[in-house]
C-alpha positions in Angstrom: 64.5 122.2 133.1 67.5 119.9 134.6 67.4 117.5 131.4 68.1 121.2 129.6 70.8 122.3 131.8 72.3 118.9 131.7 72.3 119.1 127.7 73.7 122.1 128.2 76.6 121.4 130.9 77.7 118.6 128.5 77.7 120.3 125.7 79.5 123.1 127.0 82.0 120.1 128.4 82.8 118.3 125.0 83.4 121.9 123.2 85.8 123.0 125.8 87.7 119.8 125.2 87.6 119.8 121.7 88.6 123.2 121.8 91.7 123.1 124.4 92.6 119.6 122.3 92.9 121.8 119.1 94.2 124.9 120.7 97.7 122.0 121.5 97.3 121.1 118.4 98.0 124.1 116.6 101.0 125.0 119.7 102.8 122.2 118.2 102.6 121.2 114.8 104.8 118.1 113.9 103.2 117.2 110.5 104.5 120.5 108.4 107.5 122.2 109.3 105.8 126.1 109.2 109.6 127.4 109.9 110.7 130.9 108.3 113.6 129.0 107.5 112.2 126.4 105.4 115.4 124.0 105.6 113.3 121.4 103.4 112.3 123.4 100.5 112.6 121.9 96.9 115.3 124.2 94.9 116.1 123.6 91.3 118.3 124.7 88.2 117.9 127.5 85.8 115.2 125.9 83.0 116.6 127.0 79.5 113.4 126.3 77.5 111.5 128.3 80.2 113.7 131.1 79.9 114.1 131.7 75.9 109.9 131.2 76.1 109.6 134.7 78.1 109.1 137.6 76.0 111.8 139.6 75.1 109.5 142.9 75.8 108.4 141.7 79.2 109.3 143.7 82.1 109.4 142.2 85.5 108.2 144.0 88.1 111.4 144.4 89.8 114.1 143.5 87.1 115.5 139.7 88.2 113.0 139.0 90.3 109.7 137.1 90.4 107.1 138.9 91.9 104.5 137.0 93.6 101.1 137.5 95.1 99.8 134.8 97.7 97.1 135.2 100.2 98.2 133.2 103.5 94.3 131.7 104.1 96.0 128.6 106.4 98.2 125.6 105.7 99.2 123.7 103.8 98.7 126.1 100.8 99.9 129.3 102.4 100.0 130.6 105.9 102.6 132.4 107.8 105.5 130.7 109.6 106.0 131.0 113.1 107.5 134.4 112.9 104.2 135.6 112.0 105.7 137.2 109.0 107.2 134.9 106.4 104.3 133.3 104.1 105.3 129.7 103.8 103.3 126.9 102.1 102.6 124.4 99.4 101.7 128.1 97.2 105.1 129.6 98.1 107.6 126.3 97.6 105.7 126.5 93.9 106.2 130.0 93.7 110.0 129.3 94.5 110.5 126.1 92.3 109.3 128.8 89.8 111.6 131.3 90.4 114.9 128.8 90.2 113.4 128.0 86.6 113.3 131.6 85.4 116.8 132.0 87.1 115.4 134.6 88.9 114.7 135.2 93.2 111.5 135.4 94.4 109.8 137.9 95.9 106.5 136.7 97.8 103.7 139.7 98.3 101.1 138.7 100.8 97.6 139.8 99.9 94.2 139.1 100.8 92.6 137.4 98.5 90.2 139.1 96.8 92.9 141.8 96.1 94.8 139.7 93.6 92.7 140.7 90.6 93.2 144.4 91.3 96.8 143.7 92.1 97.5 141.5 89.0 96.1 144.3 86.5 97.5 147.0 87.9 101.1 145.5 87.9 101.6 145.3 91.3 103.3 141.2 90.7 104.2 139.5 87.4 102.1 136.3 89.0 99.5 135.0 91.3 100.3 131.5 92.8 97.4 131.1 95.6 95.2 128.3 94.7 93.6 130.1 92.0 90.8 127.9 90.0 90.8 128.2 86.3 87.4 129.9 85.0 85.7 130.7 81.8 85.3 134.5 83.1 88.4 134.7 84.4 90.4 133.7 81.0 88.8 137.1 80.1 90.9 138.8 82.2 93.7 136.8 82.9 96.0 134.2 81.1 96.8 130.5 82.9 99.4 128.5 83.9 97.4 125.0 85.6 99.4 123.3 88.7 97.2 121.7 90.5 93.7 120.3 90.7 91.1 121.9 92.7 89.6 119.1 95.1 87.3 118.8 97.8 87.8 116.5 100.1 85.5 113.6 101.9 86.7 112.9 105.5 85.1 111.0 108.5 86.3 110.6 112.1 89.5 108.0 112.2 87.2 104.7 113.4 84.1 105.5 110.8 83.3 102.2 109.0 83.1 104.3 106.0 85.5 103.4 103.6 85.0 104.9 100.3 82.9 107.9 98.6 83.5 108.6 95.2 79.7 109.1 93.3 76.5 110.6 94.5 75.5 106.9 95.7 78.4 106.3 98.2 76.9 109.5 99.9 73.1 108.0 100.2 71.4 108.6 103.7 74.7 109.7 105.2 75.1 113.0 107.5 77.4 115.1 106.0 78.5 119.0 107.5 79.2 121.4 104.2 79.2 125.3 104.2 76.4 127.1 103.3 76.6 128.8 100.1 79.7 126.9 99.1 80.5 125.2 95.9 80.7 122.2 97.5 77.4 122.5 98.8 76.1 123.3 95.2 77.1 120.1 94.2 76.0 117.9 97.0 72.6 119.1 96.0 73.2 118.0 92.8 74.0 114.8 94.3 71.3 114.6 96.2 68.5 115.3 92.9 70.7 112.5 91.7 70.4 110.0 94.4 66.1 111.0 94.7 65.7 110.6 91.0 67.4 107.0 91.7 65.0 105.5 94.4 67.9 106.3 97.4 67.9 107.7 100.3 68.5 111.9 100.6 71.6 112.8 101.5 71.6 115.2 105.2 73.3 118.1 105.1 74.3 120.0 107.9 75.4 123.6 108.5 77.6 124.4 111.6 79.2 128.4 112.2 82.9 127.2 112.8 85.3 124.6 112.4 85.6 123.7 116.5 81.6 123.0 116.3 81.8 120.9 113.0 84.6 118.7 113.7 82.9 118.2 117.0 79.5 117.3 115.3 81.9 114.2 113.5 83.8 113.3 116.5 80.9 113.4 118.4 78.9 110.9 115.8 76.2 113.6 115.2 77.3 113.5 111.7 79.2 111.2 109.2 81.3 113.1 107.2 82.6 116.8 106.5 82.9 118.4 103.0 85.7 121.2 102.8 88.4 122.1 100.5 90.6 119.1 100.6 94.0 121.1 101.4 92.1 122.3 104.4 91.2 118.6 105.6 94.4 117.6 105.4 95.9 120.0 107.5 93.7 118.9 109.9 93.7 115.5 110.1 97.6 115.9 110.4 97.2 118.4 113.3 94.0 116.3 115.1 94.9 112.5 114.0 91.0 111.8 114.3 89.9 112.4 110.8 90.6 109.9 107.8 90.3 110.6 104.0 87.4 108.4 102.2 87.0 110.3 98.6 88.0 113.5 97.0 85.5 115.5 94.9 86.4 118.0 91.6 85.5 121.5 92.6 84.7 121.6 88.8 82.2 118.1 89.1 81.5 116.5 87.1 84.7 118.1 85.1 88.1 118.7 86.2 88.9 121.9 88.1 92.4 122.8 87.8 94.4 125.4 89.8 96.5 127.7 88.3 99.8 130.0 88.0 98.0 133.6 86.9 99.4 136.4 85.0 98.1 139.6 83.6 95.7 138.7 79.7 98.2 138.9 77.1 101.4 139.6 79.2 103.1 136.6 77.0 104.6 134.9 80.7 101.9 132.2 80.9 103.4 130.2 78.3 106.9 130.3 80.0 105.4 129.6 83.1 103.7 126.3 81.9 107.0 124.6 80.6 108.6 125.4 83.7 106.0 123.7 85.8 106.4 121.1 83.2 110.2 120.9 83.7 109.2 120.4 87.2 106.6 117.8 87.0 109.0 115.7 84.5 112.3 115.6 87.1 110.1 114.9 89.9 110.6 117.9 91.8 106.8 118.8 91.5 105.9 115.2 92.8 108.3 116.1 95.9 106.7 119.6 96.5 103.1 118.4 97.0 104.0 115.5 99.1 106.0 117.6 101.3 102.7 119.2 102.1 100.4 116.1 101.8 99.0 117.0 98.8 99.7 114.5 96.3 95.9 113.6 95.4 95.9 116.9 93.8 98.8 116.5 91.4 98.5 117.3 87.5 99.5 114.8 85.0 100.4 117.8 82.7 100.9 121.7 83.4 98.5 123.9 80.6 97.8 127.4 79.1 94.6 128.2 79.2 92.9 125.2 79.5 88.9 125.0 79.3 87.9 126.3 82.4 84.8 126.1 85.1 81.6 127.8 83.0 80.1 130.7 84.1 76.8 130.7 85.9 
């Protein structure tokens, strides 16, 4: 019974500091300015091409303004600034790079996120910008304008010894903490029958309920690496300075899943929206959005319409 309570008292001890330590973390973050004023946004010039490519029969929402939807999940995509009411974000600096290139103001309409399909349809916002993934079923419904890969991301704790994870084998025998039910969990299986079928050793997975117990389970060395989105992961090891990325993985693995601008099947924007983000890419202003937010790894070479998406299951 005292080994118990002792296993207990310490545990109770190291998730109390982990806790408080991310609690100061998140007072003061130095690594993304989360500002309503956004003083170090990317702005750009009215994109002719981009402009004579809308249709001449499509109505804006609100006439000279880009409407957008955007779900503030967490940074760096999209969260709210320190006013607690001004979405700000990786999502929202597209959104507004956008906007310059139509020569139009933007207009940024938080939602949750499994409202933007309603939303979208029943004209509610001429786009959705908020880390949307490109998918077989839904090009049904909607039309495509890719900006960005999806990614997962490999980290371990700051002093691991591992280096490097980029196929099924780096992951051999290693504990690693993924959500349950979660793509990337679908495909570490996948890794796993792959790695079995080899002669190597099964990959552990581990399931914890929150992010304070999982990040302990790394820092603690009950576990060698965490599997999340990678946008997530970098917020955090910007915030903690204890985690380090080792590999990213393609939500889409083995293919390429790519994010994308989304506008209502047929509307005739999507084409528009994808020489803008273009435009972008080729001046570099693109390039200077995603490292403001730390996410260059998930940079396009190329912005497309309707590119072959994830398949259905």
């Amino acid at each position: 019974m005292k080994s118990r309570l002792a296993i207990r008292a310490c545990s109770f001890v190291l998730m109390m500091t982990a806790l408080t330590s991310f609690g100061a973390a998140r007072a003061e973050d130095a690594a993304f300015d989360l500002s309503p004023q956004q003083p170090g946004r990317i702005h750009v010039g009215r994109d002719e091409r981009a402009v004579a490519a809308i249709p001449k029969d499509f109505n804006f929402v609100t006439p000279g303004i880009f409407t957008v939807a955007v779900s503030p999940g967490g940074p760096p995509l999209a969260t709210y600034a320190t006013d607690a009411k001004t979405v700000v974000g990786a999502d929202p600096d597209v959104a507004s790079a956008i906007a310059d290139s139509l020569g139009l103001e933007l207009k940024l309409v938080p939602v949750a996120w499994i409202d933007w399909p309603l939303g979208l349809t029943s004209g509610k916002y001429d786009a959705v910008i908020s880390n949307v993934g490109v998918t077989e079923q839904r090009k049904e419904k909607f039309d495509f304008s890719t900006y960005r890969q999806g990614l997962h991301g490999f980290f371990v704790k700051a002093s691991s010894p591992i280096t490097s994870i980029n196929a099924p084998r780096d992951a051999a025998g290693l504990r690693i903490i993924v959500g349950a039910g979660t793509n990337q969990e679908r495909i570490l299986l996948k890794w796993n029958d792959e790695n079995l079928a080899a002669g190597l050793k099964p990959l552990e997975l581990q399931y914890y309920d929150d992010e304070a117990a999982s990040l302990l389970a790394l820092s603690s060395g009950r576990a060698d690496v965490i599997v999340q989105p990678h946008a997530q992961l970098v917020y955090i090891a910007a915030r903690d300075r204890n985690i380090k990325r080792v590999g990213t993985l393609s939500a889409g693995w083995p293919e390429r899943s790519d994010v994308a601008i989304t506008t209502r099947k047929g509307s005739g924007l999507a084409d528009a929206l994808t020489i803008a983000t273009n435009s972008l890419i080729a001046d570099g202003a693109y390039a200077k959005i995603l490292d403001r937010w730390q996410l260059a790894e998930e940079a396009l070479p190329k912005s497309e319409t309707n590119p072959l998406g994830l398949p259905k299951f």
